[in-house]
BAMI-876363 format. One line per 3 residues: number of its first residue (from 1); for each residue x, y, z of N, C-alpha, C, O. Coordinates in steps of 0.2 Angstrom, whole numbers. Example, Ala and Ser with C-alpha at 12.3 -4.5 7.8 and 13.67 -1.06 7.14 Angstrom:
! residues 2
1) 66 -28 39 62 -22 39 66 -16 39 71 -17 42  64 -11 35 68 -5 36 64 0 39 67 6 40
***
This chain:
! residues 386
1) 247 -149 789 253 -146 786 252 -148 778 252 -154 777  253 -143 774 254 -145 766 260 -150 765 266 -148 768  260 -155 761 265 -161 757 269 -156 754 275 -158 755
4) 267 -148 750 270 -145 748 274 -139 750 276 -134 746  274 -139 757 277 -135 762 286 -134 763 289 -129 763  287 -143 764 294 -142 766 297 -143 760 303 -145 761
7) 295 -144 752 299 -144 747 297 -135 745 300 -134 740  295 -132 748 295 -125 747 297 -121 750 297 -115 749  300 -123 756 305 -120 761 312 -123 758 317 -118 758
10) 315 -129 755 318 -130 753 323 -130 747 329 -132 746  318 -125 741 319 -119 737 321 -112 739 326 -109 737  316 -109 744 318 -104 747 325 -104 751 329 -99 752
13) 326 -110 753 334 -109 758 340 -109 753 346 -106 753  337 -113 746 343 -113 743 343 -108 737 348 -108 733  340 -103 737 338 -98 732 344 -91 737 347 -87 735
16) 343 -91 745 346 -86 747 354 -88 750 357 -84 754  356 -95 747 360 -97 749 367 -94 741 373 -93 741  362 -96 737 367 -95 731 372 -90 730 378 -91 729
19) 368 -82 730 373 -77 734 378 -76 735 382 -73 732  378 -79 741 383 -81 745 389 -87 745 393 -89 749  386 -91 739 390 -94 735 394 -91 732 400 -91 734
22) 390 -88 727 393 -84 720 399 -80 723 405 -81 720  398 -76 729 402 -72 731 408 -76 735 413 -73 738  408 -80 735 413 -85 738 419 -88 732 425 -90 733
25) 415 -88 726 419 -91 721 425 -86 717 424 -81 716  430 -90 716 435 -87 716 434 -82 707 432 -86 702  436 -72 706 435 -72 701 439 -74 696 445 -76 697
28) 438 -74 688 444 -74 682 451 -73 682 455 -78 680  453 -65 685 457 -64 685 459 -59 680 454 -58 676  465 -56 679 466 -50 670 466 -54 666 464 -60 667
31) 468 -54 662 471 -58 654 477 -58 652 480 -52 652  479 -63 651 486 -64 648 486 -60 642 481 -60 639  491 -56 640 494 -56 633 501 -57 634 504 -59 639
34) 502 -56 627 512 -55 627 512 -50 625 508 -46 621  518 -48 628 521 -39 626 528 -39 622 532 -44 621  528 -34 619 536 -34 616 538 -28 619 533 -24 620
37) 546 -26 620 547 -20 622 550 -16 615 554 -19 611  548 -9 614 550 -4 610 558 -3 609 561 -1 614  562 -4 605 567 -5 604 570 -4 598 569 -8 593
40) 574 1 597 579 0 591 582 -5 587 587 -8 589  579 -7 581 583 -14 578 585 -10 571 582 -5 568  590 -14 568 592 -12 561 585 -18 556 582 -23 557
43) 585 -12 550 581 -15 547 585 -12 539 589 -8 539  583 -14 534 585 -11 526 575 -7 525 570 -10 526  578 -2 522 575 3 519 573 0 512 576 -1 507
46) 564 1 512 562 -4 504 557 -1 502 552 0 506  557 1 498 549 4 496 548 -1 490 552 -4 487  541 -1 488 540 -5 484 535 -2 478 531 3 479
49) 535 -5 473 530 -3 466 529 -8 463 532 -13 464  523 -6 455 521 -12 456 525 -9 448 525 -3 446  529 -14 443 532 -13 438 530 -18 433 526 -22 434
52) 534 -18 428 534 -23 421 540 -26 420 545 -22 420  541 -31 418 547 -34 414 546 -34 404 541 -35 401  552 -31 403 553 -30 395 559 -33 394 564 -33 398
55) 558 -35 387 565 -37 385 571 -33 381 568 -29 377  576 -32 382 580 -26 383 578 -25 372 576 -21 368  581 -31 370 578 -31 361 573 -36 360 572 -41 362
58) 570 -32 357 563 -36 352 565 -34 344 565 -28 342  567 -40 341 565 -40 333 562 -42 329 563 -48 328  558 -38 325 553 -42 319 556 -43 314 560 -39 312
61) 556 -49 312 560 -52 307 555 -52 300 550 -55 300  557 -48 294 553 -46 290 560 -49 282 566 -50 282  555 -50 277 560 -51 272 562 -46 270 559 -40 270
64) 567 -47 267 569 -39 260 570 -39 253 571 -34 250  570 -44 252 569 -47 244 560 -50 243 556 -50 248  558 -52 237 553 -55 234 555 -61 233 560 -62 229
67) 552 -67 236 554 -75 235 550 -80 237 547 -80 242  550 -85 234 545 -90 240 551 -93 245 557 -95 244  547 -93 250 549 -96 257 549 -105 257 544 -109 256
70) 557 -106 256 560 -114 254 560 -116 262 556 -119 265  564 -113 265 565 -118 273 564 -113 278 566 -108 278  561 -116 283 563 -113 290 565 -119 295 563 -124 296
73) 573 -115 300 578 -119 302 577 -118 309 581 -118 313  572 -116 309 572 -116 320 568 -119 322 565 -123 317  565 -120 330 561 -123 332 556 -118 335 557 -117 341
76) 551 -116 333 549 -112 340 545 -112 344 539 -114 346  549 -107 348 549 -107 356 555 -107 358 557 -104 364  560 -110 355 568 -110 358 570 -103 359 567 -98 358
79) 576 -105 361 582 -98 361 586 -99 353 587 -105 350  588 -93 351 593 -92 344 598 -90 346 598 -87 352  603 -91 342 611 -85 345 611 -82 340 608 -83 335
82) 614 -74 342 614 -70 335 619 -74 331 624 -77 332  615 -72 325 619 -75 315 617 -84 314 619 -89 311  611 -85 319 610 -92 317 604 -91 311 599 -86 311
85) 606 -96 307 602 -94 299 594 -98 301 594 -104 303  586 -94 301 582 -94 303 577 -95 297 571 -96 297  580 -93 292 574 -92 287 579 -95 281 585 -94 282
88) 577 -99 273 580 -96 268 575 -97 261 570 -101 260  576 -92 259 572 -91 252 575 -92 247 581 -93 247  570 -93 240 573 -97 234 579 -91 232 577 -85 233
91) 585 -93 230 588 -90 227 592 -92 221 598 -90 219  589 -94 218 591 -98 210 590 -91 206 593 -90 201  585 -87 208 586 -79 202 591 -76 204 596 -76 200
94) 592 -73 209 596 -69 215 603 -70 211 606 -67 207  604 -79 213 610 -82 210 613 -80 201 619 -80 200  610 -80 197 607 -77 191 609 -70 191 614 -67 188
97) 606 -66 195 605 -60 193 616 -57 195 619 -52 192  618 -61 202 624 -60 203 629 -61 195 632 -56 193  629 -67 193 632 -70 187 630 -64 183 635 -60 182
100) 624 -62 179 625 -58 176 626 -51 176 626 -47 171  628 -48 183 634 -41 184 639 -46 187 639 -44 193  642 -51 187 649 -50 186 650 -51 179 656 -49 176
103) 645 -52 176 649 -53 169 649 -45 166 653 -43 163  644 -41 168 646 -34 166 651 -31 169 654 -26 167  652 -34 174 661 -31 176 664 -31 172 667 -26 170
106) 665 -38 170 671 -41 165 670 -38 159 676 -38 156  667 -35 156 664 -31 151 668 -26 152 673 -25 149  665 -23 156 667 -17 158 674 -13 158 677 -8 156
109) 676 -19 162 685 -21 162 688 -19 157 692 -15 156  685 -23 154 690 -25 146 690 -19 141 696 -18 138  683 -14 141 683 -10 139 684 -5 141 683 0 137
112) 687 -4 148 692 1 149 699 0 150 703 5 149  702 -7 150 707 -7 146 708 -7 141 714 -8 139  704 -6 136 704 -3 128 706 4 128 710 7 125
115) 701 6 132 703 14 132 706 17 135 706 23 136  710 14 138 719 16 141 723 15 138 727 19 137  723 10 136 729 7 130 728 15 122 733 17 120
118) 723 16 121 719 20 117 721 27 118 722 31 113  721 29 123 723 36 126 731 37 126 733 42 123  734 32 129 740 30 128 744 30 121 749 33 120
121) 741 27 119 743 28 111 743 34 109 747 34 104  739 39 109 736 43 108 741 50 109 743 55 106  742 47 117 747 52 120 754 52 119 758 56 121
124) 756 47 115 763 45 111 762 50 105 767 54 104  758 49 102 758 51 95 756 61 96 754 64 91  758 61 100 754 70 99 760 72 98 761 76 93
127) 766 70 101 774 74 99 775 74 90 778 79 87  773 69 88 774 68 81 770 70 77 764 72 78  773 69 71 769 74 64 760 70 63 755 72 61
130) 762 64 66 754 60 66 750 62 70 744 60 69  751 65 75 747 64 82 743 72 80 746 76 76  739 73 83 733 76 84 730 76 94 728 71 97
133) 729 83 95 726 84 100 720 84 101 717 85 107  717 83 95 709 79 97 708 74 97 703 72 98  713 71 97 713 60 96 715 60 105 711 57 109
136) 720 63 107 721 63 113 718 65 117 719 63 122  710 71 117 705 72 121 700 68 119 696 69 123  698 64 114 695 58 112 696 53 116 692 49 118
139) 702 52 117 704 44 119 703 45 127 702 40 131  705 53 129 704 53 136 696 52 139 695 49 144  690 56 134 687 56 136 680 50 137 675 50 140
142) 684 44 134 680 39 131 685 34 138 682 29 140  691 35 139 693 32 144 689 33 150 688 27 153  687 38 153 685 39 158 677 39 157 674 38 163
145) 674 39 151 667 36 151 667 27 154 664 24 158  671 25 151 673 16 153 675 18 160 671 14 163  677 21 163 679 19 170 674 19 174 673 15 178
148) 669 25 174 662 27 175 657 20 176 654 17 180  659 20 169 652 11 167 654 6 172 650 4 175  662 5 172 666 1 178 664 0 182 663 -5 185
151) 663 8 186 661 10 193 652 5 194 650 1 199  650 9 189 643 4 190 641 0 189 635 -2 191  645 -4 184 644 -10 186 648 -13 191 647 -19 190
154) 650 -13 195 653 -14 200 648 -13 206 648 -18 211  644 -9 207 638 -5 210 634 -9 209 631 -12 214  631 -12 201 625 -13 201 627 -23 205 622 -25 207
157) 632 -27 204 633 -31 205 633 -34 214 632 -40 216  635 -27 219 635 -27 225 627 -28 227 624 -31 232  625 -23 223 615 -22 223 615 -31 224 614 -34 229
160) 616 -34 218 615 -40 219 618 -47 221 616 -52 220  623 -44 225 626 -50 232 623 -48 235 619 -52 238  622 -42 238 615 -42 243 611 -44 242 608 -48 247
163) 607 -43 236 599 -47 237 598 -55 236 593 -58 236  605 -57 236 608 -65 235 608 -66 246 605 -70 249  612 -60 248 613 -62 254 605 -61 259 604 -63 265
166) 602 -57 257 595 -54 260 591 -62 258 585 -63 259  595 -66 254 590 -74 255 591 -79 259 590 -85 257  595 -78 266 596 -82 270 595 -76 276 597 -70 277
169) 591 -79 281 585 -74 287 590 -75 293 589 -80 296  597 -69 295 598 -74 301 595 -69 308 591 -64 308  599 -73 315 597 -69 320 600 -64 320 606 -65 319
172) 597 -57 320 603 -52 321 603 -50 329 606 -44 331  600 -55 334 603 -54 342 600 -61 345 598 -67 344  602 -59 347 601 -68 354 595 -66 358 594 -61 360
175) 589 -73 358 584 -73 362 579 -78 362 581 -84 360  573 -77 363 567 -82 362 566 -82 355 568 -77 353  564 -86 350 558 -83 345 554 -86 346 553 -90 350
178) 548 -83 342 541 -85 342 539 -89 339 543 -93 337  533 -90 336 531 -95 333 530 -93 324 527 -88 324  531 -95 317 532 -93 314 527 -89 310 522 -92 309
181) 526 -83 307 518 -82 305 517 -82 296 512 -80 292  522 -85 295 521 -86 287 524 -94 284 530 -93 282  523 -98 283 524 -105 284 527 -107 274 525 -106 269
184) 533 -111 277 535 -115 269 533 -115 263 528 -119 262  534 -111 258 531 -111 250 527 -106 248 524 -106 242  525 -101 253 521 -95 253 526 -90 249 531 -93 249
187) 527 -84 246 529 -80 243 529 -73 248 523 -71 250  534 -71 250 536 -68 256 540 -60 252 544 -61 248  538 -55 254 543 -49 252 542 -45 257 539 -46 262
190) 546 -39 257 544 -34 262 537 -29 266 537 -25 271  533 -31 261 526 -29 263 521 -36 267 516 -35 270  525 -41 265 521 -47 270 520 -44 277 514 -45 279
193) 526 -41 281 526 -41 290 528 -46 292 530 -51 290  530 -44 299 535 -49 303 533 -57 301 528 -59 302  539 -61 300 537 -66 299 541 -70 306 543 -76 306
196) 541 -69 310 544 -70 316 546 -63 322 547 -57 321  546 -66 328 548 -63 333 554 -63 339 553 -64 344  560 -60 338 564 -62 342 565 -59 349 569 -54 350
199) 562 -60 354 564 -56 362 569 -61 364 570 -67 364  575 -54 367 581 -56 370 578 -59 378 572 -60 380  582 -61 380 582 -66 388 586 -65 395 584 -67 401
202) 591 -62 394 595 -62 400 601 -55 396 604 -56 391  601 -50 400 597 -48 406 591 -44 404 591 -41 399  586 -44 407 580 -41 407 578 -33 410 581 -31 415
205) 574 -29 406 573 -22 410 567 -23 415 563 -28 414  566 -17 420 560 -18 423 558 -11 425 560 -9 431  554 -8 422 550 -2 422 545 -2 427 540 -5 427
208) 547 3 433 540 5 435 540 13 437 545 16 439  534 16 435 532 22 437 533 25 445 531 22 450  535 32 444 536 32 455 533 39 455 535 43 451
211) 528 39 458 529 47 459 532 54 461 537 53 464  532 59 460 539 61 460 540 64 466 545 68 467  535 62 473 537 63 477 539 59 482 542 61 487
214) 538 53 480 544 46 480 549 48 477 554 48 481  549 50 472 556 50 467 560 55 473 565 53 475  558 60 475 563 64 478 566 62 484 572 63 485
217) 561 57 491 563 54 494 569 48 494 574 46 497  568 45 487 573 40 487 579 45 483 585 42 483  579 52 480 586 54 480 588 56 484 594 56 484
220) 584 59 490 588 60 496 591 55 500 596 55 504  587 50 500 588 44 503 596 40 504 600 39 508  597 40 494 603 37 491 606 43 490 610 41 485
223) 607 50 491 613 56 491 618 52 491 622 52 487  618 49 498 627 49 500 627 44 500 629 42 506  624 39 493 627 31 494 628 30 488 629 25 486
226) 628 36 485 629 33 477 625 33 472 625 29 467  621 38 474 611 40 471 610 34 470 614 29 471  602 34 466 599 29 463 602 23 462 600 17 463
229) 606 24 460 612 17 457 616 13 460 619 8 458  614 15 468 617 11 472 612 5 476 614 0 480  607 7 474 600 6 477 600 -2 475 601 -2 469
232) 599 -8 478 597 -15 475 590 -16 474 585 -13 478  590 -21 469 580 -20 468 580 -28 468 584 -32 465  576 -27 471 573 -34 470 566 -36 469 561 -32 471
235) 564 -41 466 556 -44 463 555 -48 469 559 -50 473  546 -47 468 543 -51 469 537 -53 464 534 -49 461  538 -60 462 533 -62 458 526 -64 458 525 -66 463
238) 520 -63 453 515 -63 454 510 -71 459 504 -72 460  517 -75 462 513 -80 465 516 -78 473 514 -81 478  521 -72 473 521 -72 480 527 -70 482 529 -66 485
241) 530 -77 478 537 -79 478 542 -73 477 540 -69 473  549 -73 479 551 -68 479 558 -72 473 560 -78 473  561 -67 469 566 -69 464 573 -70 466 575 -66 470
244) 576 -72 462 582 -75 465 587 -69 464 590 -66 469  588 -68 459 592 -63 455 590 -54 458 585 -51 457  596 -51 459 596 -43 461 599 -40 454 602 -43 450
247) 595 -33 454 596 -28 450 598 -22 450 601 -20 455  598 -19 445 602 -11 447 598 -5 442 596 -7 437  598 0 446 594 6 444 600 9 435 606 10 435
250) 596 9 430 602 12 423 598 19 423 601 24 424  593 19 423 590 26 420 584 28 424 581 24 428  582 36 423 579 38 425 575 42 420 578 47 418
253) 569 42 418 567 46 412 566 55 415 566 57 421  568 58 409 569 65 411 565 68 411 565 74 413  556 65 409 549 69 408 546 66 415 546 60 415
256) 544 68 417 537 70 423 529 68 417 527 72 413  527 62 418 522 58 414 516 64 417 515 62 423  512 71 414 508 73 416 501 72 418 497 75 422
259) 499 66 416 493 63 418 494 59 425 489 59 428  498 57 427 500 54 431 504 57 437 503 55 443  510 61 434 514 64 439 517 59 441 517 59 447
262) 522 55 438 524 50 441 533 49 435 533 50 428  537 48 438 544 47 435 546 41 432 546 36 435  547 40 426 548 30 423 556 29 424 561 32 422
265) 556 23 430 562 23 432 564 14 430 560 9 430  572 13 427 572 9 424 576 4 429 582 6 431  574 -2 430 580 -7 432 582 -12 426 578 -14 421
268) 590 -13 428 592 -20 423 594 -26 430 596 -25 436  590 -32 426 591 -38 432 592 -43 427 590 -43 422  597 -51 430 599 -54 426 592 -60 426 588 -60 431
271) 592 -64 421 587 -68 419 587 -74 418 584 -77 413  593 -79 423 598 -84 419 592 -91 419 586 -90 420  595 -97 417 591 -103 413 590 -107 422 594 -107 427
274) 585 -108 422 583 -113 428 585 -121 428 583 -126 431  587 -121 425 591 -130 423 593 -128 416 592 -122 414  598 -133 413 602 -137 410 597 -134 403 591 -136 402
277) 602 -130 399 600 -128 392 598 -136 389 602 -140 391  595 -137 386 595 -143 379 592 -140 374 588 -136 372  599 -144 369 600 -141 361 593 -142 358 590 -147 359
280) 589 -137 355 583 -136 351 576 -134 353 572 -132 350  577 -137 364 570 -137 367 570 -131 371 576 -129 372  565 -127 374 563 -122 377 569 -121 381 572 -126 382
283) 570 -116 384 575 -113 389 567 -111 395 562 -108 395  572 -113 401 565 -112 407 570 -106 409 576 -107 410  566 -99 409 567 -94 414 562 -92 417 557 -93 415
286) 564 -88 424 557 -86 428 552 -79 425 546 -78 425  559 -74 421 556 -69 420 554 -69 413 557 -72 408  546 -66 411 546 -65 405 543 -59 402 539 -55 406
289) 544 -57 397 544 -49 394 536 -47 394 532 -49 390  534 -44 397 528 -41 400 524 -42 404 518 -41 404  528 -46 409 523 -47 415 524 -41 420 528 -36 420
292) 519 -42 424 520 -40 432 522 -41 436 521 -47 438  527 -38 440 530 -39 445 529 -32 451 529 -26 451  529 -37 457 532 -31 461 538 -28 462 542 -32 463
295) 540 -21 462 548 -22 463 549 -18 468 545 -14 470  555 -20 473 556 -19 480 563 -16 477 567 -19 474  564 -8 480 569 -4 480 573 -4 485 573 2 487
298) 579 -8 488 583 -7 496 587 -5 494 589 -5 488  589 -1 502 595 1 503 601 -3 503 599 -9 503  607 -2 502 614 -8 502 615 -9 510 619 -14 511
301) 613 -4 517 616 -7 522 610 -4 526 605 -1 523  610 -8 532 602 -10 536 604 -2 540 610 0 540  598 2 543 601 7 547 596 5 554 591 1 554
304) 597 9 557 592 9 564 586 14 567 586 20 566  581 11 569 577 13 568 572 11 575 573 6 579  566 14 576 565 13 583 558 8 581 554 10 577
307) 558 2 582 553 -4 578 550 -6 585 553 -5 590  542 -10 582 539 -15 585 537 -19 579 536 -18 574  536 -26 584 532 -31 579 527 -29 575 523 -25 578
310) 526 -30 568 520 -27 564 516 -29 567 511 -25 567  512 -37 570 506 -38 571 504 -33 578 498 -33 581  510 -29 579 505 -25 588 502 -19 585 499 -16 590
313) 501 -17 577 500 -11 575 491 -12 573 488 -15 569  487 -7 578 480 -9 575 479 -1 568 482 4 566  474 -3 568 473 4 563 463 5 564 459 1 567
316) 462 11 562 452 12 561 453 20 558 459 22 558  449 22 557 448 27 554 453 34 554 456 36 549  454 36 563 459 39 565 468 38 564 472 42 564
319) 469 32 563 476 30 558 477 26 565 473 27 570  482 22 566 488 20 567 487 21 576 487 26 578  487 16 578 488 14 585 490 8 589 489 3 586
322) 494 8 596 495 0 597 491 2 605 486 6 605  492 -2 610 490 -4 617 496 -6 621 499 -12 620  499 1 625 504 0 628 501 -3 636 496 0 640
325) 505 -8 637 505 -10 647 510 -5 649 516 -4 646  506 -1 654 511 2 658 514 -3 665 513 -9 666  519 4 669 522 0 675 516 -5 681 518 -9 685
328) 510 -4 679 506 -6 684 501 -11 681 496 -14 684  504 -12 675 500 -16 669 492 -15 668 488 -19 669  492 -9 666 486 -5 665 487 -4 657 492 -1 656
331) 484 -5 653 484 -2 647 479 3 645 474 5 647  484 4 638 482 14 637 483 12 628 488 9 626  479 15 626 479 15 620 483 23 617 482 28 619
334) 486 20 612 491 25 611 494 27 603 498 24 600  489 32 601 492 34 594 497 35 591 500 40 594  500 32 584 507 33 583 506 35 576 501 36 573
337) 514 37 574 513 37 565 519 33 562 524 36 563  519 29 560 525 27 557 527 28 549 524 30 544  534 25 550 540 27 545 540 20 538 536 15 537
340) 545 22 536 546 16 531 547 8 535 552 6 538  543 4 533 542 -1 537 543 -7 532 543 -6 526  544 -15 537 544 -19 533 540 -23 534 536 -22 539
343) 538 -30 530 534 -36 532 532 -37 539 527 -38 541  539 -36 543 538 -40 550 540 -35 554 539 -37 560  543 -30 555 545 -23 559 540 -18 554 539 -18 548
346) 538 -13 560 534 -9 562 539 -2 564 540 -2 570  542 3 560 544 9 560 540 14 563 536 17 559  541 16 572 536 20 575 540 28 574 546 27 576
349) 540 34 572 544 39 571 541 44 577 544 47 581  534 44 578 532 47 585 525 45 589 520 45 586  527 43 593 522 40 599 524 36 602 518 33 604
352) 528 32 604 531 27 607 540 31 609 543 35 606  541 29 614 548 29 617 551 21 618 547 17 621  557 21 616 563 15 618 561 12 624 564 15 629
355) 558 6 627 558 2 632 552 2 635 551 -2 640  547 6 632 540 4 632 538 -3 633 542 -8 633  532 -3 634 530 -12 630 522 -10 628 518 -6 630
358) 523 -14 622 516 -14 619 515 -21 618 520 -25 617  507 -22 619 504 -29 614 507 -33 609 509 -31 604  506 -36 611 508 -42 604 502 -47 604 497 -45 600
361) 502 -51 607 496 -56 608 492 -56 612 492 -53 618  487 -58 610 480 -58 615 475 -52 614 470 -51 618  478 -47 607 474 -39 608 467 -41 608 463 -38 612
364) 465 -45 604 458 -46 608 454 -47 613 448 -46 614  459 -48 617 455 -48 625 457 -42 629 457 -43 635  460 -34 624 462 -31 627 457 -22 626 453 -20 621
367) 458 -20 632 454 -13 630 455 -9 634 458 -11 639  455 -2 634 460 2 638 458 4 644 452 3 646  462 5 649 461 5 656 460 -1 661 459 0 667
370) 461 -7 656 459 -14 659 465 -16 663 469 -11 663  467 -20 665 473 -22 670 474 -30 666 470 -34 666  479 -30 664 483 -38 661 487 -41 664 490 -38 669
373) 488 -48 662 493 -51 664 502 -54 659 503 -59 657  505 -48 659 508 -48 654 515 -52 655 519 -52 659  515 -56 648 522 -61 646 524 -60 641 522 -56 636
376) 531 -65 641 534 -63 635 527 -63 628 522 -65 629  531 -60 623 527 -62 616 529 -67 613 535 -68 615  524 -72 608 527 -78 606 530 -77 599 527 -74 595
379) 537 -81 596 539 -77 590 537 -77 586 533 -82 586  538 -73 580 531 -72 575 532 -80 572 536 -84 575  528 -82 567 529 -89 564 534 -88 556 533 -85 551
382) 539 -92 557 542 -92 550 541 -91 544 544 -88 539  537 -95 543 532 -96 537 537 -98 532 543 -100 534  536 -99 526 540 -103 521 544 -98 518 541 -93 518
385) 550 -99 516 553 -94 511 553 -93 507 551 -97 503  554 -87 503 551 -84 500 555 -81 495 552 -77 491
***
């Protein structure tokens, strides 16, 4: 007998043995998911756009006299209050040119009381054998030339307290300024160009374009709440974070933007100081005049509506479907369409009924027709605030 016999038989026994192993071992079993059941919850109505922040005033601060630029009295980058003096120009001619119309006032004065006193006189004497009616239309006519010259010089003197007062630059509103763009000892007039910038800070506007078939949805929306205006807006800012401060719908532009087709709808929102003003140094706000924001339009009270978890919601080319477990926990793939939704609820309008259960967890181990083992769902994760 071959050495290599009973190690050949002993392959063979264990090769028709295995089989009947395998088939002995117990199988897998279905797959767990977690289900959530279809149900009515209150949620707030939001749509969202992507918009700009502006500042309600912007002003270029331009000279209005001809003068060299003696001081500049601000810091920049700070805030100003409106009437704080920001600029001053030489006014040593200015001052001159005042003194000489008052003194033509005074001139002028004097020389029309001459010629009242003169007319007067004049009109005494017409009753009597001396008077003549030509000294009396004389005396009137030269009175009222002096009143005249009075007048203008009067005129010409205000010209120049103004161009005395046009030498001191103040705020004419409240905001940031900029940084200076014509610096001490330069010769500055109204052809120079802005020599500064002021954008206002609180409260701020925030423009975003809507379509106008958005637009009509959200007036039907807010009809019976008080249209547009009743609507709260709220930001989200470019790192994610959502803003502190609510707003409110003022304007609605009355043109239809034709390249676009889209409505410029205007919110006002407040923009206050994030710590403790200090005299002279920058003011910290979040909002600044030309950025990007997102803006979220809500309703003022939450309504109801037939929701699931967003994460049960799959999507592919056909749109919008979840994986319902039915009563025998068989799942069925089942196309929906949904409504106005949010971050974390899913607005099903048709394809789902109240008391259903669909997937939550585990959809990767799921496929239709297969049989599960279903549990609760686990709650979405908090995440940080936002």
């Amino acid at each position: 007998m071959s050495p290599r016999l009973p190690t050949l038989m002993l392959v063979l026994s264990l090769l028709a043995l295995a089989p009947a192993a395998r088939a002995q071992m117990p199988g897998g079993g279905p797959p767990a998911v977690g289900i959530a059941r279809v149900e009515h919850t209150a949620i707030t109505e939001t749509s969202e756009f992507v918009g700009r922040v502006q500042a309600i005033n912007r002003v270029a601060l331009t000279a209005r006299v001809t003068a060299f630029l003696e001081q500049r009295l601000f810091t920049e980058g700070t805030e100003v209050q409106q009437g704080d003096l920001l600029y001053r120009l030489e006014r040593g001619p200015f001052e001159a040119a005042v003194s000489q119309q008052e003194a033509a006032v005074a001139d002028a004065s004097a020389r029309l009381a001459n010629a009242n006193i003169q007319l007067s006189r004049a009109q005494s004497l017409l009753n009597t054998p001396a008077g003549q009616r030509s000294s009396v239309d004389d005396a009137l006519a030269n009175q009222r030339s002096q009143a005249a010259q009075l007048m203008s010089a009067q005129a010409q003197l205000k010209a120049a307290q103004i161009n005395l007062a046009y030498t001191e630059i103040r705020a004419p509103v409240a905001g940031k300024i900029s940084r200076t763009a014509i610096t001490i000892g330069n010769v500055v007039s109204p052809s120079s160009g802005s020599l500064a910038t002021i954008v206002s800070q609180d409260p701020m506007y925030v423009l975003f374009p809507v379509a106008t078939r958005v637009q009509d949805e959200l007036k039907n929306r807010y009809a019976d709440r008080g249209g547009l205006g009743a609507a709260v807006v709220k930001l989200r800012l470019a790192n994610g974070s959502m803003y502190g401060q609510e707003g409110k719908i003022d304007y609605v532009d009355p043109t239809v933007a034709t390249n676009t087709d889209t409505v410029l709808i205007r919110a006002k929102i407040g923009n206050p100081p994030r710590r403790p003003v200090e005299p002279n140094e920058p003011v910290d706000r979040q909002l600044i005049d030309g950025e990007f924001v997102t803006v979220l339009v809500e309703g003022m009270e939450p309504i109801q509506v037939l929701g699931i978890p967003r994460r049960a919601v799959l999507s592919d080319q056909q749109g919008d479907y979840v994986y319902v477990v039915g009563a025998d926990n068989k799942v069925e793939q089942r196309r929906i369409h949904l409504g106005q939704s949010t971050p974390s609820v899913a607005v099903v309008d048709n394809g789902l009924k109240e008391g259903e259960m669909v997937v939550v967890d585990g959809i990767q181990r799921v496929r239709p027709g297969i049989t599960v083992s279903p549990g609760p769902a686990s709650p979405p994760p908090s995440g940080p605030s936002r």
